[in-house]
C-alpha positions as a printed Julia matrix, in Angstrom:
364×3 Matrix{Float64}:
  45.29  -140.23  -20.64
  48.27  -141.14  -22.83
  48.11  -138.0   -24.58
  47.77  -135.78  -21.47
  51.25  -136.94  -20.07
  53.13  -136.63  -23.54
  51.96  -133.12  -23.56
  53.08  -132.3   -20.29
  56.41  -134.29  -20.57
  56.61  -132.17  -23.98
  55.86  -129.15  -22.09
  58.53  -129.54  -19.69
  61.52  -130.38  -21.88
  60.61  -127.23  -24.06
  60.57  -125.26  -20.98
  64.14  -126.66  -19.57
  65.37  -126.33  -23.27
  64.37  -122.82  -23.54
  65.61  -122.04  -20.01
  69.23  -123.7   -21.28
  68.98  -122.09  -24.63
  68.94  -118.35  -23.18
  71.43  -119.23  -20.82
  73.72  -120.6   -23.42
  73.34  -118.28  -26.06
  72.46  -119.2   -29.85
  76.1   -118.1   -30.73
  77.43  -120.98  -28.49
  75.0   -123.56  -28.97
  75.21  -126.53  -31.83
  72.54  -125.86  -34.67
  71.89  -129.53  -35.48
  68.38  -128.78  -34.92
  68.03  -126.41  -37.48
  70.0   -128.44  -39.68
  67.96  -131.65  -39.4
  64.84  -129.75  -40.29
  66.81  -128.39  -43.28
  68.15  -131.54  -44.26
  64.26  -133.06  -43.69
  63.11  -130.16  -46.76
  65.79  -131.34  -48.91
  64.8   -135.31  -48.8
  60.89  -134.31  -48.83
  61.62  -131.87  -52.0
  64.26  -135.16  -53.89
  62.04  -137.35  -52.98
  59.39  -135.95  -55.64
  61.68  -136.78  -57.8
  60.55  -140.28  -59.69
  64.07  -141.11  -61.45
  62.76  -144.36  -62.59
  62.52  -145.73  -66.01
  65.31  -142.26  -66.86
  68.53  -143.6   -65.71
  68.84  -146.71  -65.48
  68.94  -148.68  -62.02
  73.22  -147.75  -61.65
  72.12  -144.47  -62.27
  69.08  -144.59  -59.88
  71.44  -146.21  -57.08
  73.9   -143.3   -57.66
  71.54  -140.33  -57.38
  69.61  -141.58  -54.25
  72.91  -141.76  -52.48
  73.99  -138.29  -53.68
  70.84  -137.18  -52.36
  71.78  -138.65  -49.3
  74.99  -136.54  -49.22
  73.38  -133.34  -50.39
  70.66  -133.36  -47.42
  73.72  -134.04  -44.97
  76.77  -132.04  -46.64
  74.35  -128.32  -47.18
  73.01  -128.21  -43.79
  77.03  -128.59  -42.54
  78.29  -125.9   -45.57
  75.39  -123.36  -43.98
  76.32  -123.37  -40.62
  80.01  -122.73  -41.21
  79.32  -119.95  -43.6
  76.63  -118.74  -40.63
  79.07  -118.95  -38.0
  81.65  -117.68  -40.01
  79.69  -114.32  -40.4
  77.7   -114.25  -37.07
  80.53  -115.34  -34.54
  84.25  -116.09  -35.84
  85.16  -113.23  -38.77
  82.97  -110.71  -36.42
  84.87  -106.92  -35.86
  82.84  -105.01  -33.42
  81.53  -106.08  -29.78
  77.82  -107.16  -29.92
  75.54  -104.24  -28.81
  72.81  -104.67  -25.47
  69.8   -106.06  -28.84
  72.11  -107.88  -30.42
  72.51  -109.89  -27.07
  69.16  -110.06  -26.21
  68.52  -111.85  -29.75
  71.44  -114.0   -29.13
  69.74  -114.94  -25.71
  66.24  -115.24  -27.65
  67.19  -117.32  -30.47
  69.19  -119.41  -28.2
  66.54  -120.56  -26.48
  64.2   -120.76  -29.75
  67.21  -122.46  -31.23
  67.8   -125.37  -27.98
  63.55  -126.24  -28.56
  63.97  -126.92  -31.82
  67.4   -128.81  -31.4
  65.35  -130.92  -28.64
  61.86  -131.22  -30.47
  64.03  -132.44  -33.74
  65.92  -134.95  -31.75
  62.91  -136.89  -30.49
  61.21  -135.86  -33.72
  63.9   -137.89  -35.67
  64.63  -140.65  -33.21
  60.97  -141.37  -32.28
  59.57  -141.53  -35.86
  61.88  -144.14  -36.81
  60.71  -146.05  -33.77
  56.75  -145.12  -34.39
  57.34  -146.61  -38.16
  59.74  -149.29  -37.48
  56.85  -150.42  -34.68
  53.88  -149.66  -36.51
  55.65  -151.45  -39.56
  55.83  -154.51  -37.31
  52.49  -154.44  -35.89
  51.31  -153.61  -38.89
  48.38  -150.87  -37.64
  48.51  -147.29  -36.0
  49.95  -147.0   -32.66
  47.3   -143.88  -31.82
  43.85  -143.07  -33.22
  43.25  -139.47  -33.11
  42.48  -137.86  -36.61
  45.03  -135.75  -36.12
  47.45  -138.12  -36.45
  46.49  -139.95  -38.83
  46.49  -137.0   -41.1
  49.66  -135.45  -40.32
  51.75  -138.97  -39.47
  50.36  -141.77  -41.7
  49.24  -139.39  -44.29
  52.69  -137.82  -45.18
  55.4   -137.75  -42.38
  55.54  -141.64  -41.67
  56.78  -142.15  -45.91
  59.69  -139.91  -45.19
  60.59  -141.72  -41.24
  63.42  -143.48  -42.12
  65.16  -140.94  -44.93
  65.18  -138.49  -42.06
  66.95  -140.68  -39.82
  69.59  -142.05  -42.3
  70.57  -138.0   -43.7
  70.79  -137.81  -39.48
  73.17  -139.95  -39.25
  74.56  -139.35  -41.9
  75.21  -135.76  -41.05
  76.38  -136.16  -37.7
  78.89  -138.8   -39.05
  80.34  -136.47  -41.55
  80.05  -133.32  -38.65
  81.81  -135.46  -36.7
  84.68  -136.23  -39.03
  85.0   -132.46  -39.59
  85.22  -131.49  -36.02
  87.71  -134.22  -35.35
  89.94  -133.25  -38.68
  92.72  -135.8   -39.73
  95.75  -133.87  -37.57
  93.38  -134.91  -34.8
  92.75  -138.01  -35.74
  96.83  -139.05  -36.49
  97.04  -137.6   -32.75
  94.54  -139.9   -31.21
  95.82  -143.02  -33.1
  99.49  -141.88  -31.69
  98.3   -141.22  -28.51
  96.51  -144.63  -28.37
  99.82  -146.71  -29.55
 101.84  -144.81  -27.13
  99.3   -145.97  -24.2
  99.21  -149.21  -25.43
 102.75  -149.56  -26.02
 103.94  -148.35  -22.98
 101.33  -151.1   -21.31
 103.11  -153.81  -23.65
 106.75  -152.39  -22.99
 106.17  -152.24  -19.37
 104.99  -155.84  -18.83
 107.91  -156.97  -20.87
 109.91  -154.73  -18.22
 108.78  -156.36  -15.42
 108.87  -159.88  -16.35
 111.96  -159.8   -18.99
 114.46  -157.21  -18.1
 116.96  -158.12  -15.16
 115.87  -154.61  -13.69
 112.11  -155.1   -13.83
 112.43  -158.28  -12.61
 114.32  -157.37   -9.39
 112.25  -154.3    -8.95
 109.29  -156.9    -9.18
 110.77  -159.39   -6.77
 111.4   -156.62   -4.85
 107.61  -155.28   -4.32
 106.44  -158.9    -4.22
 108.87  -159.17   -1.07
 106.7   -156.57    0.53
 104.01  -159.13    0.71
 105.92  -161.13    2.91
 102.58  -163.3     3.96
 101.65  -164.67    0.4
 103.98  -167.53   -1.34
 107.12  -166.73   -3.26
 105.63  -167.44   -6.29
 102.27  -165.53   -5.85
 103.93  -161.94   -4.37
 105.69  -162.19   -7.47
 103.28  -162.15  -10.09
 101.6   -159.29   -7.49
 104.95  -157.59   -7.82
 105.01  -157.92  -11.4
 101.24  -156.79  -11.8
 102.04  -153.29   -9.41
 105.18  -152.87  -11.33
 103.77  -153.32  -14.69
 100.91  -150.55  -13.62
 103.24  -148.35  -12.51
 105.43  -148.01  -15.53
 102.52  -147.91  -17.5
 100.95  -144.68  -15.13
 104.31  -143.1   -15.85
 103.89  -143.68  -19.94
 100.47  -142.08  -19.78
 101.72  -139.41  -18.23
 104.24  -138.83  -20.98
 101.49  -139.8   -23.85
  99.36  -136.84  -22.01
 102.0   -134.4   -21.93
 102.8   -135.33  -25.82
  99.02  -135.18  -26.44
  98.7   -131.65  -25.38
 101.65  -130.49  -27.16
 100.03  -132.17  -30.35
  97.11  -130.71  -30.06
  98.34  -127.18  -29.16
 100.44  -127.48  -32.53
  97.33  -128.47  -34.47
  95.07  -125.96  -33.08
  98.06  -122.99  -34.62
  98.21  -125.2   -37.92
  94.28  -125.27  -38.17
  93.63  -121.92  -37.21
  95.45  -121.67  -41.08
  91.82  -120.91  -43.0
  93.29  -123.26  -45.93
  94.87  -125.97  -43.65
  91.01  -126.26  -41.52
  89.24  -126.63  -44.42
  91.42  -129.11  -46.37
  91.94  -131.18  -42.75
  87.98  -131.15  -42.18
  87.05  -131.62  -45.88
  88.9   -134.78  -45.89
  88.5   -136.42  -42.8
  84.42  -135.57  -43.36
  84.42  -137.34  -46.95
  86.52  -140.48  -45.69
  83.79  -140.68  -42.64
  80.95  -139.86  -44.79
  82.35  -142.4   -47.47
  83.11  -145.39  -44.21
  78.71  -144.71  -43.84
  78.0   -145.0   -47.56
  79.54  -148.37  -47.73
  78.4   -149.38  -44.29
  74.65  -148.57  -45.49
  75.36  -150.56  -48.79
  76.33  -153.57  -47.25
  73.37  -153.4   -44.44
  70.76  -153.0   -47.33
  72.54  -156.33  -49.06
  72.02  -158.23  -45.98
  68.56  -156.52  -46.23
  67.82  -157.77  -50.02
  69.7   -161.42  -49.18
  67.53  -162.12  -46.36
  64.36  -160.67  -47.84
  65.09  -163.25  -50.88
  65.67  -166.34  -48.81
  62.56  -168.97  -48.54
  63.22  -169.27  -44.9
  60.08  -171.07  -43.88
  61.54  -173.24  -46.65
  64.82  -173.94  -45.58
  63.46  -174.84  -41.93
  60.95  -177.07  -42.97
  63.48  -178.93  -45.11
  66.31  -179.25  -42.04
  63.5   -180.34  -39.68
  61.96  -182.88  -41.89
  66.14  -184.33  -42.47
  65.91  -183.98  -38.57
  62.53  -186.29  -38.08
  64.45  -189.45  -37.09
  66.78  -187.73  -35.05
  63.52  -186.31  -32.84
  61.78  -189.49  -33.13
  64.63  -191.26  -31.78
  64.8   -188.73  -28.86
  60.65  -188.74  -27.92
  59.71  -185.97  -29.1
  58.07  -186.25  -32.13
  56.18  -182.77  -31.91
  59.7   -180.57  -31.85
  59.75  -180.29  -34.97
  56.39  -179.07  -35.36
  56.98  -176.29  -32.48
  60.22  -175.32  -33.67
  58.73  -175.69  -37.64
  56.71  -172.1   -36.15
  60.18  -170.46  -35.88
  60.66  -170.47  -39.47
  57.53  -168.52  -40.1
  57.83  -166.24  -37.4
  61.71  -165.68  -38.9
  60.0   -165.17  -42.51
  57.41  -163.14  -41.97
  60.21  -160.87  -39.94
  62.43  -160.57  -42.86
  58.96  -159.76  -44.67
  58.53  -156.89  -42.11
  61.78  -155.6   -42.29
  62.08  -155.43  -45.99
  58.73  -153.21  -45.73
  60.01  -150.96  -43.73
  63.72  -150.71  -45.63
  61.45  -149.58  -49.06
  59.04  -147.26  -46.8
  60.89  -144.55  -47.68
  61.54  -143.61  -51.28
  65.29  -142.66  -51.25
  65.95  -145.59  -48.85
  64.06  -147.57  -50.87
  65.55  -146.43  -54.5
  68.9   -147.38  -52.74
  67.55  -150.77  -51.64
  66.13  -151.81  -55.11
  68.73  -150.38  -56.89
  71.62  -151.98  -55.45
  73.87  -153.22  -58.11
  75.58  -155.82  -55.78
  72.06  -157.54  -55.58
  73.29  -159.33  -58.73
  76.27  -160.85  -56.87
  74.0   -162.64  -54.37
């Protein structure tokens, strides 16, 4: 039964994707799908790749996290040189096949962008829960063949390089003109918040202008109409400094849409800001596998044993003697999670190269 309604929930979203996909047109449409499933053939093909006992564990740690970057920087490098040729550098006006393909492959293009999403996002959560459970979630032969026999070992790879890829995509897109423009945008907004409840409450003007709308509440105490006054003043300085952050965000971004229509200026902008994102995930994924190795490491069964048994009289001198058996379970349900967790960090073998690898493990 379980089977029957994935297929026809599968059924339907291809259909709607392939409905959307002709409609919006494969020269409009985002090609992450296509670049997942080429970023998924370049882990599976490193992944052959047994580096140990040839470089050293520095040198093991440093290649599994290039490999990282190659399976999310190519996919990104082939889709601008593919767009650059297909849609932006184009001379002459698409002929009536050309648009039919465009309609075609858009819609072949939107199925695979939604079959790799859930492709991606649910085997990470089929491995991370059969990791837990520690046996199949389905029985069919199938399966068990195509999922536990090859695809589950490379589950979580796939879904760091996705990540990974549509961290640095999205640090290219963004660019750091655009990024300088949000941060100024934000302090203006924020300032002008700041500088108008200083207005209202400090300043001889915005004070009488605040005593003034509090007046309007003539029902409510002196004192309460006005803070209200001071509240509706302080909001309505602050409306008028958005408005003038919005006007200077439009000119900013008008001025950085000329300066990175500049070929050299885009790339250098998006180059940058997509190796300072991609280099903010490295470090982030560094420091989660540390925590990973730390906690895998600790006796924690141990360690809660020990503080309930230096906590006996204390429960004995409250009645109830048997907490600290009950809450003696906790540790071992707490171990044998760090247990599971650790399994599934080394499931797969670039994920786990980086985890055993790690040359901070020898600071902890």
């Amino acid at each position: 039964m379980l089977e029957i309604i994935l297929i026809a929930v599968g059924g339907a979203l291809v259909l709607i994707s392939a409905v959307y996909g002709a409609l919006r047109r494969f020269s409009r449409m985002t090609w992450i799908g296509w670049q997942l499933l080429i970023a998924f053939g370049i882990i599976f093909g490193l992944g052959q790749i047994d580096w140990s006992g040839k470089v050293g564990e520095l040198g093991t740690f440093i290649i599994a996290l290039a490999e990282f970057t190659v399976a999310a920087v190519v996919p990104l490098i082939l889709e601008y040189v593919g767009r650059r040729l297909l849609v932006t550098d184009r001379i002459l006006k698409p002929g009536t096949g050309e648009m039919v393909f465009d309609r075609i492959f858009g819609a072949v293009t939107a199925i695979v962008t939604t079959l790799s999403f859930f492709l991606v996002v649910g085997a990470f959560g089929i491995s991370l829960t059969e990791t837990m459970m520690g046996k199949s979630l389905f029985s069919m032969e199938i399966y068990a063949v195509i999922w536990t026999g090859f695809f589950k070992k490379y589950a979580l790879d796939l879904f760091i390089v996705a990540l990974y890829l549509i961290i640095i995509r999205a640090g290219c897109r963004l660019g750091i003109l655009n990024g300088l423009r949000v941060l100024i945008v934000f302090l203006l907004v924020a300032g002008g918040f700041f500088g108008s409840f200083l207005l209202a409450t400090r300043v001889g003007f915005g004070i009488s202008f605040s005593q003034w709308v509090g007046g309007l509440f003539s029902g409510l105490p002196r004192m309460l109409g006005a803070m209200i006054g001071a509240v509706i003043v302080t909001f309505l300085f602050t409306a008028i400094c958005f408005v003038i952050a919005m006007v200077l965000n439009k000119l900013m971004d008008m001025g950085i849409r000329k300066l990175r229509g500049v070929t050299a200026v885009g790339i250098i902008d998006s180059i940058l800001t997509g190796v300072l994102f991609g280099a903010i995930f490295l470090v982030v994924m560094v420091g989660l596998y540390t925590g990973y190795h730390a906690l895998g490491n600790m006796d924690i069964d141990a360690m809660v044993n020990s503080l309930l048994g230096s906590m006996g009289d204390l429960f004995s001198s409250m009645g109830v003697e048997n907490l600290g058996d009950s809450l003696g379970e906790v540790g071992k349900i707490l171990s044998d999670f760090t247990d599971t967790l650790v399994k599934f960090v080394t499931s797969s073998p670039l994920s786990g190269m980086v985890y055993n690898m790690n040359p901070l493990l020898g600071l902890i």
